[in-house]
N, C-alpha and C positions, 0 to 999 in steps of 0.2 A: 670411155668416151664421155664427155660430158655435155649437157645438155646445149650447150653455147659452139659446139663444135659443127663442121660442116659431115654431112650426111655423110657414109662412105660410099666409093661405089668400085664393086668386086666383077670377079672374072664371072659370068653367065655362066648357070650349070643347068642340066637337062634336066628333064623331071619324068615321068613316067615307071620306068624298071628300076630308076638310082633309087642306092640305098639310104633311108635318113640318114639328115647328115649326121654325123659324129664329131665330136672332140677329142686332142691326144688328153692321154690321161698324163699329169705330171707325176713323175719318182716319189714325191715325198707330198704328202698333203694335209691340210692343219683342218683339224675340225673345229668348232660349224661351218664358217664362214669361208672355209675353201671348196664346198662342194659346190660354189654360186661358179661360174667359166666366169676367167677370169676378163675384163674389160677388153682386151685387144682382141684376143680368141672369139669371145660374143660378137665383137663390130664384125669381125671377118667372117662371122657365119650371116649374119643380117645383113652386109652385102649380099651376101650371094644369093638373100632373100630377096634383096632390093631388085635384084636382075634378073628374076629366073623371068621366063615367058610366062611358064603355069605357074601361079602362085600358088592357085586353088589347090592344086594336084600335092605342091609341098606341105602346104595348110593340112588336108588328110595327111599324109604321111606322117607329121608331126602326130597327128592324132592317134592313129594306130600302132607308128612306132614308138611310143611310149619314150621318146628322147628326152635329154634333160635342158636342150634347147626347147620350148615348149609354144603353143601356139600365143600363150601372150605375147612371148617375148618376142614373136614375130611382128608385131603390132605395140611394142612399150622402148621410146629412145632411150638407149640407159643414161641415166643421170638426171631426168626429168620426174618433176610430182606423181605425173601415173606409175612411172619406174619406182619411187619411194611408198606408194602406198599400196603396189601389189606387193612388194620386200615383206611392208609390216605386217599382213594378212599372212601371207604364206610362212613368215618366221615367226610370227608374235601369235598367229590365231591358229583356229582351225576352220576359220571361215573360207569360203569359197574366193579364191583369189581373181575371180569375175565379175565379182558386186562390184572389187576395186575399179575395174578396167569402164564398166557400165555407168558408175556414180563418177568418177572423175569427169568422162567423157562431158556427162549428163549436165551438173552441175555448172562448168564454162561456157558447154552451149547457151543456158539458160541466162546466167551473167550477161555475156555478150548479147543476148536477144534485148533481155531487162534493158540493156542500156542502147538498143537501139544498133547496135552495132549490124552490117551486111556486109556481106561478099558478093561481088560479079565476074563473072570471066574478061577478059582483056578481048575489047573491040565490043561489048556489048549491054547494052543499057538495065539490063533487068536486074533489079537490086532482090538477092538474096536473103532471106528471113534464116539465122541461124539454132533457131530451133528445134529440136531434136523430140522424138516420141518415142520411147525407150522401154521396150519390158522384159523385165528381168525374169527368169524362172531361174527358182532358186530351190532349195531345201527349205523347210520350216525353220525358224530361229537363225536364218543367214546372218542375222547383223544388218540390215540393212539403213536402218535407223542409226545405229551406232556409226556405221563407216561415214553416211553422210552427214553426220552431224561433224564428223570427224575433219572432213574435207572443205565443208561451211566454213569451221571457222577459221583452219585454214587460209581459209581465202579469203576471210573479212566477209561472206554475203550472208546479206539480208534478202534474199528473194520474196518477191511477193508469190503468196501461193495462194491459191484455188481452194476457196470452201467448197467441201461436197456438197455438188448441187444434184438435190430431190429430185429435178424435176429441169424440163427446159428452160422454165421463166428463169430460173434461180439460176440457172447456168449463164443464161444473160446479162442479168443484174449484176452478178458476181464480176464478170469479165467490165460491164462497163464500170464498177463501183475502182477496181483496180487500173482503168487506165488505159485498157485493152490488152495489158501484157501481163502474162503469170506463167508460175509453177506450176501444174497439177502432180502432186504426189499421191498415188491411189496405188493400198496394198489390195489382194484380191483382187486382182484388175482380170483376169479371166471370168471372174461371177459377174462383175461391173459390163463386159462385152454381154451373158449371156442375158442379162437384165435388159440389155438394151434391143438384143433381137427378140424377145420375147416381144417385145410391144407394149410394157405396161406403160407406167407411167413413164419411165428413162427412156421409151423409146421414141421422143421427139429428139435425142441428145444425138443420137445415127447422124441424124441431117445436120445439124447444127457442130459436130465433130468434122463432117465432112466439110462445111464452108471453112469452118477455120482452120482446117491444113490447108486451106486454098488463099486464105486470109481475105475470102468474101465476107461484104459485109454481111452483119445479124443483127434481128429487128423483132419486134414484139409489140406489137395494140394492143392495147386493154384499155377499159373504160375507166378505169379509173387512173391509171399513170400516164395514158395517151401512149406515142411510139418512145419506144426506147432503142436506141442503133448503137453497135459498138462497129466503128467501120471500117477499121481495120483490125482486127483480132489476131496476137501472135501468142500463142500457146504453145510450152514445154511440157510434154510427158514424162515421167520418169515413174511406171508404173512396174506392179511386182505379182508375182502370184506361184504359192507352193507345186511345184512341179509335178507333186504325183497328183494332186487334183485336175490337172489342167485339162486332162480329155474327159471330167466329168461337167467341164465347162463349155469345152468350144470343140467343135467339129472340123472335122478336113473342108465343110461347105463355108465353115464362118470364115477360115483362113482365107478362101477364094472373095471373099467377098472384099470389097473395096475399101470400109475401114478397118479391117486388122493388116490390110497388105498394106496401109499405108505406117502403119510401125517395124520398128526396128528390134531384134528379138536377141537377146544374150541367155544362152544356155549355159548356169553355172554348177558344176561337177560338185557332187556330195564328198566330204570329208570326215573320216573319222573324227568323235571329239576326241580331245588328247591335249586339251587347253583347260585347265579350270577358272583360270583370274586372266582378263589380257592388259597387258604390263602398260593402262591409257595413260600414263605421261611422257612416257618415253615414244610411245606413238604419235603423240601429240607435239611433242618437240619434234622430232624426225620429221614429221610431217608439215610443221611450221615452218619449218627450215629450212625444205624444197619450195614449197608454196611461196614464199618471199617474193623472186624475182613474179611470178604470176599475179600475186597480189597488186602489185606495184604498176606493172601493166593493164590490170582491169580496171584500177582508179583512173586510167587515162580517159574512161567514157566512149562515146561512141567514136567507134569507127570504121572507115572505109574499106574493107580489104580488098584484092585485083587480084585475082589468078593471071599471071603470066601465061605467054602466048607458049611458051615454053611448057609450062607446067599443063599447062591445057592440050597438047600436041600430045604429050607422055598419056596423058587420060584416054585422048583418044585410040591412042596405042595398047594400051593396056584394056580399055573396056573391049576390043573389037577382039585381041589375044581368046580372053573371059570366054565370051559371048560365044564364041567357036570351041570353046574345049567344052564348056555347059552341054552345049546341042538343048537337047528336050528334057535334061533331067530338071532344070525347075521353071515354075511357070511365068512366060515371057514379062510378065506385068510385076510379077516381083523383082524381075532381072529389073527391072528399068525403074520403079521406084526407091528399090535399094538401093543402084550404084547413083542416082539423084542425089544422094547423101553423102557424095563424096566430095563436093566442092564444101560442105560445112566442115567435113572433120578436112580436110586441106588447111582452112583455117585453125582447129583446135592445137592441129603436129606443127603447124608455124610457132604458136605459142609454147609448147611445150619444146620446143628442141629452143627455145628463144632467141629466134631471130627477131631481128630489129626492122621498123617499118611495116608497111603493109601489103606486101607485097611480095605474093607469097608463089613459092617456086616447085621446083620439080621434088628437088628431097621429101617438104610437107608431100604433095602428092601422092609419092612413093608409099612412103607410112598411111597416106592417108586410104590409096586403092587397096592395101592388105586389110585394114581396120572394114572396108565393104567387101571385101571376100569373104572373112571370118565373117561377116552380117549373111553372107549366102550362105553359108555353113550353117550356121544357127539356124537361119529359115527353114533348113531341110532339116534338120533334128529336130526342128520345133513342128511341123508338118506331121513328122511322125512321131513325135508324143499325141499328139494330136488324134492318131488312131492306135489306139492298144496293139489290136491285129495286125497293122503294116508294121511296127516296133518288133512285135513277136519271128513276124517274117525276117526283119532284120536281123536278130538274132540266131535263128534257125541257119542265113544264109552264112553268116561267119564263121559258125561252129562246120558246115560244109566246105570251107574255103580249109579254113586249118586243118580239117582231117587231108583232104585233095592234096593240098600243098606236101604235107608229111606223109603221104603215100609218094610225092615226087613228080605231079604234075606241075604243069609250067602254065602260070597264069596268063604271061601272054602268048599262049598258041587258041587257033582255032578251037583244035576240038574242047580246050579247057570250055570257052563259052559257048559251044555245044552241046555238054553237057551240063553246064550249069542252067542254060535255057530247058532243056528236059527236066533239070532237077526244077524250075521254077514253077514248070507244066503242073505241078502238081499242086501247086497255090491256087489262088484266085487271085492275079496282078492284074493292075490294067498295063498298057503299055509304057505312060510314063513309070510306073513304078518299078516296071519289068528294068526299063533303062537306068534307071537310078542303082537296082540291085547288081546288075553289072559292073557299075562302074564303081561301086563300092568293093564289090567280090575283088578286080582285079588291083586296087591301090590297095588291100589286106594282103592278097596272094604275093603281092610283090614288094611287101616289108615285112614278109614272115621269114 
């Protein structure tokens, strides 16, 4: 299917006790390039992605079933730029094939902001700022620099970005000297949070982060420059930090707190190296040569985009679906800050599947409520990195699901989570956490 094609949409399938999906194997099959499913087989499995009720519940599956339909690809149009530069990552490197899905995202939203561009739902005044706050947790040496330089030029941008500012004045200055619109690319961005709760000097930046994901004004007297105001502030994050440090930076408290729930969190899986040289012209053409149609449409400058009443009915459909299979595993304020992000990438899947106009429908949608599922996904992985200990308990809890299961319990009966609540007794859980290991225990149990 190519990127200019209309969305498919397949027969509903159940989710809970179904087995990951699977693909038939073909008779005869050409290495490398045949182990990719092949384009109509892929649409037809991503349909039925399109339709399921629980996405979420498919989203784990993918995860634990270790299939070869994988959770990007539940969230990547094939034949689009994100589709060609998770290819080159995962054929050409041995980089995390999540920086791609994170800097693509990243870098459009950013464009689109830069030039002014919003979105509003159909029948309602409130112009949407497409700006995105992005943190990657990755491995050390992910590439992160290299993929996005990659994508840059790609796409022709020149982004203005954010000098590190010392200090709150300087965070001021900076935002008005640019316009009120930037970049901020900041690696270490978990030491950069714990800088800021500390209270030293970064920590006038708390307040000042928080007005401008609000896009209130910011202001500053001093005696010697008088007031400086930037009055409307729209700032793009696209921030990064080594993963196994992360819980020597931030706590399960900072996560509760107001400014890290209002970022967006991409957990990318470590890779063996197994690349020495990566082959950048050939990436660079490959990747110029999806980007075109994108580039071509970001020269058009600012513009208007409209969720359909249509496209907007499917949201409320699907968040309300969400929102009821969740229950209490994460917390209400994430649920609702996250899936908030779903009217911008609504926007990013109109661009990348390249529809024409502004006027953006159910298909973008579709793509776009999987891309804030896999963001609740991450949240919960990123929660617990976050605590060593509940990680640890995660562990422990799976290694007792796979033994249970090949002794020939049934993960969805009773006494299974009866037992598993006794087995739990023996932790220290709160009750969220209790629920959360439930409901992980039974999507393991029931793709083992």
């Amino acid at each position: 299917m190519s990127a200019q094609s209309k969305d498919p949409v397949g027969p509903s399938v159940s989710t809970g006790a179904d087995k990951p999906l699977q693909r038939k194997k073909s008779p005869k099959r050409k290495a490398p390039s045949a182990r990719k499913p092949r384009p109509q087989a892929r649409d037809k499995l991503l349909a039925q992605l399109l339709e399921s009720a629980d996405g979420r519940a498919l989203l784990a599956s993918l995860y634990v079933g270790r299939q070869e339909l994988t959770v990007l690809d539940a969230v990547t149009p094939p034949g689009s730029l994100l589709d060609t530069v998770i290819r080159q990552l995962r054929e050409r490197t041995d980089l995390p094939a999540e920086l791609g899905l994170a800097v693509v995202h990243s870098m459009l939203s950013a464009a689109l902001a830069q030039a002014g561009s919003t979105v509003q739902w159909e029948g309602e005044a409130q112009a949407i700022e497409l700006a995105l706050w992005t943190i990657v947790l990755a491995p050390s040496g992910a590439g992160k620099t290299f993929v996005r330089n990659l994508v840059a030029s790609a796409l022709g941008l020149t982004l203005q970005e954010l000098p590190e500012p010392g200090s709150g004045r300087v965070f001021i200055d900076s935002m008005k000297e640019l316009g009120g619109r930037a970049m901020w690319v900041r690696d270490e961005y978990g030491q950069l949070m714990a800088a800021i709760a500390s209270g030293g000097p970064l920590g006038p930046l708390r307040d000042l982060l928080l007005r401008t994901y609000d896009h209130a004004k910011l202001e500053v007297n001093t005696k010697k420059d008088g007031l400086v105001t930037v009055p409307y502030p729209v700032l793009s994050i696209f921030g990064s930090t080594v993963d196994s440090t992360w819980a020597t930076c931030i706590d399960a408290a900072m996560l509760a707190d107001g400014l890290l729930a209002r970022h967006l969190f991409v957990v990318a899986k470590h890779r063996p190296m197994s690349v020495p040289l990566y082959p950048h012209a050939a990436m660079t053409a490959a990747i110029e040569e999806a980007a075109q149609p994108l580039k071509e449409r970001l020269a058009e400058g600012t513009q208007r985009f409209v969720i359909t009443q249509s496209a907007r009915e499917l949201y409320e459909e699907l968040w309300r679906q969400t929102a009821a299979s969740l229950a209490d595993a994460i917390n209400p304020a994430y649920y609702r800050r996250i899936t908030w992000s779903t009217s911008r990438y609504a926007v990013l899947y109109h661009l990348l599947l390249g529809r024409p106009g502004t006027s953006v429908g159910r298909d973008a949608m579709r793509w776009a409520w999987r891309m804030t599922q896999l963001h609740l996904e991450y949240a919960r992985q990123t929660l617990a990195l976050s605590d060593p200990a509940f990680s640890s308990k995660v562990e422990r809890i799976i290694a007792w699901v796979e033994q249970r299961v090949h002794e020939g319990a049934d993960p969805k009966s009773g006494g299974f989570v009866r037992d598993l609540c006794r087995h739990l007794s023996h932790d220290k859980v709160t009750a969220q956490e209790a629920r959360y290991l439930i409901d992980l225990a039974r999507k393991i149990g029931q793709n083992r």
